[in-house]
Structure formats: C-alpha cells, structure tokens
MARKEPA-838889 format. One record per residue (C-alpha): residue in one letter; x, y, z. Coordinates in steps of 0.02 Angstrom, whole numbers, padded with zeros to 5 digits, always signed. Example, Ala and Ser with C-alpha at 12.3 -4.5 7.8 and 13.67 -1.06 7.14 Angstrom:
a+00615-00225+00390 s+00684-00053+00357 
This chain:
x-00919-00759+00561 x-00912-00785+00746 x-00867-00637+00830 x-00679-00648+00927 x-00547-00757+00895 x-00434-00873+01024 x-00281-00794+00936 x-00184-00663+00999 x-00050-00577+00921 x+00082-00536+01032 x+00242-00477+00925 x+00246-00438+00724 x+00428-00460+00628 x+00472-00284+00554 x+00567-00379+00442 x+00436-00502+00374 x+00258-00602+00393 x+00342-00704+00546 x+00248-00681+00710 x+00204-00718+00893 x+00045-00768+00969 x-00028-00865+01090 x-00206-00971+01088 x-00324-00985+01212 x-00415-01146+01246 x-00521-01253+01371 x-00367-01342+01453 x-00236-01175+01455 x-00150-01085+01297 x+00001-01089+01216 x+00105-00982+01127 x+00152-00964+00931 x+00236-01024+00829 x+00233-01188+00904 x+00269-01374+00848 x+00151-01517+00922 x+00227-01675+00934 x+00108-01825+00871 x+00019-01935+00985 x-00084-02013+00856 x-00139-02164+00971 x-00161-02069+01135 x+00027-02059+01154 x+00167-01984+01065 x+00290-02142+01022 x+00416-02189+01161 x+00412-02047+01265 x+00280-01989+01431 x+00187-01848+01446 x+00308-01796+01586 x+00437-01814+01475 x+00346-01703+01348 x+00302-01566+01482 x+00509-01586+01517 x+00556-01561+01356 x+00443-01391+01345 x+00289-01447+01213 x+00141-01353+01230 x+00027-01450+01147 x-00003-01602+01078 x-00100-01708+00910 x-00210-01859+00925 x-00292-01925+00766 x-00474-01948+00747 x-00465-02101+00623 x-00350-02199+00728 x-00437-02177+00884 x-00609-02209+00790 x-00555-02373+00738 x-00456-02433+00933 x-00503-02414+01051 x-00640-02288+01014 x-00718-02139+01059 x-00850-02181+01188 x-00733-02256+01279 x-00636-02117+01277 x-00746-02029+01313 x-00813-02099+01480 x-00627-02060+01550 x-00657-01874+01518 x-00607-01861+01355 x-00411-01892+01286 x-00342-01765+01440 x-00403-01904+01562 x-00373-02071+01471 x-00190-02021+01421 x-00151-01903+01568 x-00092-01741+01462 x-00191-01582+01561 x-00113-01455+01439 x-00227-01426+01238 x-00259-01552+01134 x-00293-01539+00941 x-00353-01697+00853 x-00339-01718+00645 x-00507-01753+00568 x-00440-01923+00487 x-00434-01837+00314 x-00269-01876+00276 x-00257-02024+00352 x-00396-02101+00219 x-00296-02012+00082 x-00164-02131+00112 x-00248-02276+00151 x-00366-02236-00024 x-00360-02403-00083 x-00459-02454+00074 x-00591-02298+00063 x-00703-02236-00054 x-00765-02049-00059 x-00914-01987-00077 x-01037-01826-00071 x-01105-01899+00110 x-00938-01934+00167 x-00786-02077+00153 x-00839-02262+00149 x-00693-02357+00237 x-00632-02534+00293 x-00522-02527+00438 x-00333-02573+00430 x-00332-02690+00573 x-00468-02796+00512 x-00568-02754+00373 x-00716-02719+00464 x-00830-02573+00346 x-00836-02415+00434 x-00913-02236+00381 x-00847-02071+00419 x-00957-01914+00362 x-00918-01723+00427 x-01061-01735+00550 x-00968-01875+00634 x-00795-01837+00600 x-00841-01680+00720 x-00933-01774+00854 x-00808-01899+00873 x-00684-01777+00898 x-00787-01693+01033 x-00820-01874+01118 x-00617-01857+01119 x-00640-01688+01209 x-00496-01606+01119 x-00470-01406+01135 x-00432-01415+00920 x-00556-01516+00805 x-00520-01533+00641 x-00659-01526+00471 x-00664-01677+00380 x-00567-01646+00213 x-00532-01720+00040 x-00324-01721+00033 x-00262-01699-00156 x-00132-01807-00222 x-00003-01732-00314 x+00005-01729-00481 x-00167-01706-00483 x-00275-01626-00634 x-00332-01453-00621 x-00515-01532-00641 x-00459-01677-00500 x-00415-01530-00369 x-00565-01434-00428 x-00683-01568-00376 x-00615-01620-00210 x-00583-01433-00152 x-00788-01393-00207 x-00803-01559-00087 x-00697-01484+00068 x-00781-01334+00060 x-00987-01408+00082 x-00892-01558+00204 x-00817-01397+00325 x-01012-01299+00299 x-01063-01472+00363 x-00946-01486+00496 x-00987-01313+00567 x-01160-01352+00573 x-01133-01499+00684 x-01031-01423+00791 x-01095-01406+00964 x-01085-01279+01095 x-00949-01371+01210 x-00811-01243+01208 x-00698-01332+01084 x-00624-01234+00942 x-00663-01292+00760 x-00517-01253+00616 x-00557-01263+00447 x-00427-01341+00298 x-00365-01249+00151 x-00371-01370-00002 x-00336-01335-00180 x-00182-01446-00218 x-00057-01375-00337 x-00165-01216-00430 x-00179-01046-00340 x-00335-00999-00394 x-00429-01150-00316 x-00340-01091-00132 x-00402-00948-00190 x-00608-00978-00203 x-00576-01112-00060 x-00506-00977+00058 x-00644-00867+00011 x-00782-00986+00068 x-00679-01042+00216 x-00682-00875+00278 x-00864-00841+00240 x-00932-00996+00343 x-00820-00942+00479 x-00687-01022+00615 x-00591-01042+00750 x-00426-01047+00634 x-00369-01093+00468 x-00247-01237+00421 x-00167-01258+00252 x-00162-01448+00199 x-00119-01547+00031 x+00042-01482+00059 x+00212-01596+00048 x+00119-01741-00025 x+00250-01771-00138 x+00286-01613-00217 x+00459-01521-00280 x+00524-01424-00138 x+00510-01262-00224 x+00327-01293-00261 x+00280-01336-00068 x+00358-01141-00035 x+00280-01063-00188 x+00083-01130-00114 x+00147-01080+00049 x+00154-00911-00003 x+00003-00898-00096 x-00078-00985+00036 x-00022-00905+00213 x-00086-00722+00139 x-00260-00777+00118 x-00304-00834+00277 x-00359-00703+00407 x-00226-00623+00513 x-00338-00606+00662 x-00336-00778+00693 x-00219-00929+00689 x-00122-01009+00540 x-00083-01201+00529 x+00017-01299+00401 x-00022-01477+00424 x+00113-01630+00418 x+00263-01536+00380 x+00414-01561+00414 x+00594-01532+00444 x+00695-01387+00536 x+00699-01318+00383 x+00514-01308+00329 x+00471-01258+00513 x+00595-01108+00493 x+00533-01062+00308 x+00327-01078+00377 x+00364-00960+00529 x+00464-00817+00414 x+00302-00834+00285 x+00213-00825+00447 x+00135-00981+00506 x+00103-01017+00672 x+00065-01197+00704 x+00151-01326+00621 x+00136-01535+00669 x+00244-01697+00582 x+00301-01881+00631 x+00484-01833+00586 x+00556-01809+00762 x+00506-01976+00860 x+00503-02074+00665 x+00697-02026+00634 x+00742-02057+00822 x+00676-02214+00832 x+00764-02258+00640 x+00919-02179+00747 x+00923-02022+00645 x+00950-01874+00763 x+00927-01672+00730 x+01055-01557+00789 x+01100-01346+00770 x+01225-01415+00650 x+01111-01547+00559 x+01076-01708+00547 x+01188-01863+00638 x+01155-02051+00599 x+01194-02135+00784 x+01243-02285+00705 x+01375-02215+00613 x+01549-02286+00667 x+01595-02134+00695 x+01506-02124+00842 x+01572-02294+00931 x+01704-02221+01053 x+01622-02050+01041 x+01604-01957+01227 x+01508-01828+01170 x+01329-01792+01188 x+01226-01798+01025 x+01242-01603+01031 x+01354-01503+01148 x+01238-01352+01128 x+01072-01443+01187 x+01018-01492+01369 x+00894-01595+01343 x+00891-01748+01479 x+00973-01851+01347 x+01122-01760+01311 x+01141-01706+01486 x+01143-01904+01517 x+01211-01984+01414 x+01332-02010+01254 x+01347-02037+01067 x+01431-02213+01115 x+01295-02258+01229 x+01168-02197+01112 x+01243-02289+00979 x+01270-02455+01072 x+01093-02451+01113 x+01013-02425+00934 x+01136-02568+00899 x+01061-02679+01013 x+00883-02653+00984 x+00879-02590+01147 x+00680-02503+01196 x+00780-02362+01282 x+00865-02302+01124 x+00691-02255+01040 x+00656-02164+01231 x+00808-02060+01239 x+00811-02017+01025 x+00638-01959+01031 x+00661-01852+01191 x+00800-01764+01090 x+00727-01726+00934 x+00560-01663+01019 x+00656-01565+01140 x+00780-01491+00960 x+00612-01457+00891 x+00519-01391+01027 x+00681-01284+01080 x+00682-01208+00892 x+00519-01139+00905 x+00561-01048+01071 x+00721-00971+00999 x+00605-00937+00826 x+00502-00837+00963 x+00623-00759+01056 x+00690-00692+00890 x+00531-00630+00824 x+00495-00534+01015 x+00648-00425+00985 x+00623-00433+00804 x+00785-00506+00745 x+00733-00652+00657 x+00823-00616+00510 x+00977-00645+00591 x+00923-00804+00675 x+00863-00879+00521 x+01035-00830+00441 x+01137-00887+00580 x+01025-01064+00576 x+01049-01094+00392 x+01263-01040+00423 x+01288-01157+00563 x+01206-01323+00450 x+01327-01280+00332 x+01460-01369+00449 x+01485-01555+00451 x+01434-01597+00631 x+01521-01768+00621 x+01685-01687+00623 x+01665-01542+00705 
C-alpha cells in the first residue's frame, strides 16, 4: 500500500464509530462527514457554483459516463480540466460510470475487458474498460477518481454477486495500474451485494492493492431498509480507519444521519435538487410538499429555523405559486434549500461529533421529525 493517506482524523465520538476528518486534495480540502451535491453534467441542476459556495458545499460530483458520452473529455480537458470548464475552484470527485451502466444494462454488455455500451442519446457503440474509465477521469482533472465497478442488482444470487465482486476486484488492480502520477487521488469500491462474506474477501483485496479511500457501493439498489443498515455495518468496519469512508448514492436525512453514527464520512445522492425541482422540500421537522394547499396564503418561509437565501427571501406562497406556474425560478430557489438543509446537517453532524455529543443530536433530530411541520 502507498504509504500516507489524504485523511485526517480530527475528532472520534466516545459514544460511537461517528467521526471528523478532513481530506486533502489538489484544489483545497474539506472536512468530514460531508455531502456532495451532484453535478453529473458539469453542473449541479438549477443552481451556480456561487450559489453552491453560498450555501456552504465543499465539494462537488461529476460523472464520468455522462461526460464521456457529451461533450467529452478532451474537450474538457483543454479548459483545464472540469475546475476550468464549469468554474468550481474547490475538489472535485467524479463516479467511474459503474452505476450508471448498471442502470442503463439493457444498453451495455459486461465483460472481462470491460463494459460494451451504446450511448443513450444516440445509439452510437462505445467501450469503457478500467484503463480508460481512469484516464478519462484524469482528462476531467478531478481531485477523486473513481475504479470502474460491476454494481449488483438486488435480489441477486449468491453465485451472481460472487462473480461480479471477483470482476470489481481485477477491474480496481487494473485501474490502479493505470493510474498516473498527476496528483489525483484514486478510491476503490466495495462490492459484494447482499452476502457478508463476499464484502468480506472484496475488502480484503481492496485493501491489499491499496488506495486513496474506500467507498461502499451496491447499496440502496432496491433493498429493505433494514438490510441497507445491516451491510452498512458489516461493511463500514472493514475498511481502513486511517483513511476515508464513502457510501455511494444514498440518500435521505435519515440515511446520512445513520452512515455518519456507523461512521461514514462521505456520502453523495440526487435527492436534494430531484425533490426540489418535483417541489418536495426537506426541513428539521421533515418533509413539506410546496404544492400543498396548505401552503397558498402561507407567509412563512419553507423553514423558520433555516437561513438559507431562500427562506430569508422568500415564502411558502411564493414558492408555491411558482412550482404552480412552471416557473424556472422555483427549481432555483427549491434546490438552493435542500442543498443548503443538507449541507447545513452535516455541519451540525460535525459540530456534534467535535464536542462529542452526537448522541443527543441524533436523538433530538429523530424527536423533532416526529412533529407534523404542516401544522406546526
């Protein structure tokens, strides 16, 4: 393994795994845990990247398949990389594309040298291997590649898993390989769908080829709730502590609370700026539906404990006159609320975990959803 690691641990719960850190990159670090809001075309939906830096996030995800396919990655690339073409000077992390063949599988076909793929705008036959997958992303110039991996559906056979977890594991040796000395860090993905002991032998190998960080993925692909936590937890305790932990795709206030207390510390998913711009909006006392009548005549912001530019702005009428109307503005000022709810619960998870009270704060967060915000 390589020695060092750009994670370092700043604050441990007494109380459980939950912790702080920060990562180092090329363009700056940021601190753990932390949510990244999804740009997967080179922006995240509705919203600029002053917005973003407004709002507080840290760091942001681009996706490797997307930007393969439009407008590419040599073009990107001769504007400096993503930090240039899209104007965002704080890190970067790009997913390999893994998961984004996974669910376009009817379109792709896997195979030992890599995935065979037609493109979703057009058809057009395209090939992604491990070796590539890596030097697109560093064409990109993001601070956090991804390896190209095999994402298991669930239900999946205990012979089904076995196969594509062998084929993450010799894809990631692959990837390493290609890597080249530009200063980017390389994380590895945890496969091994549904069955402990294939996260298990995967983690094992992960760790023996060696990287930057570790990310856990297969996970809320359709599975029970209870199941998602229970591979959480046999999941988060294999990975090394020295360096940092990622759970890819997931999810709600909820799932970001229950990764940090089994301590994760990097967690990404379309949820915010999706919902907002379907006029679904997160607040400390759950969830509120704009369009609701409710919220016609209502002078209230969307939540009186958040001051976010939105609710500092504006109301639950206006809000809901706009998603009425189709208005462009409404998807603006949603998503810049829900990333700024999300973004502001990982700072309060981290405040809680530096003077080691999280306990309490995820008690008091799981108390106050338990009132109906609508008539509050």
């Amino acid at each position: 393994m390589p020695p060092g690691s750009p994670y370092q641990l700043l604050h441990q719960s007494s109380e459980c795994p939950a912790r702080c850190g920060r990562v180092t990159t090329l363009h700056g670090s940021f601190d753990t845990p932390v949510f990244m809001p999804v740009g997967t075309q080179a922006t995240v939906k509705a919203v600029t990247p002053e917005n973003l830096l407004e709002l507080g996030a840290q760091i942001i995800l681009g996706n490797t398949y997307h930007l393969f396919i439009r407008p590419g990655h040599e073009l990107i690339r001769s504007f400096g990389g993503l930090h240039g073409f899209m104007n965002w000077q704080k890190p970067i992390l790009t997913d390999s594309g893994g998961f984004q063949i996974f669910s376009l599988r009817e379109l792709a076909k896997i195979t030992e040298k890599g995935a065979e793929f037609r493109s979703h705008l057009d058809g057009a036959k395209l090939f992604l291997s491990p070796e590539k997958a890596v030097h697109v992303q560093e064409a990109l110039g993001s601070d956090i590649m991804m390896v190209l991996d095999t994402c298991i559906p669930y239900p999946a056979t205990l012979d089904e898993a076995a196969k594509a977890t062998a084929l993450t594991g010799r894809w990631a040796k692959r990837c390493r390989e290609a890597q080249s000395d530009t200063g980017q860090l390389l994380f590895g993905i945890l496969q091994g769908g549904m069955y402990p002991e294939l996260r298990r032998e995967a983690a094992e190998e992960l760790i023996d080829i060696g990287f930057d960080g570790y990310a856990m993925g297969g996970l809320s692909v359709g599975e029970p709730k209870e199941m998602m936590h229970a591979m959480l937890d046999e999941s988060v305790h294999l990975l090394p502590e020295t360096h940092a932990k990622y759970l890819m795709g997931v999810g709600t206030p909820e799932d970001l609370v229950e990764g940090v207390y089994r301590g994760v510390d990097m967690f990404d998913c379309v949820m915010p700026t999706r919902n907002a711009r379907n006029g679904m909006l997160f607040t400390s006392h759950g969830r509120v539906v704009i369009k609701n009548s409710s919220n016609r005549e209502d002078q209230r912001p969307v939540d009186e404990q958040c001051n976010c530019y939105t609710c500092r702005n504006y109301s639950r009428a206006y809000l809901r006159h706009l998603f009425q109307s189709r208005e462009i503005l409404a998807c603006q000022l949603n998503s810049i609320h829900n990333l700024h709810y999300y973004c502001s619960l990982m700072a309060d998870m981290r405040r809680a975990i530096a003077d080691d009270r999280f306990m309490a704060f995820r008690k008091t967060f799981y108390e106050q959803r338990e009132i109906p915000h609508e008539k509050k």
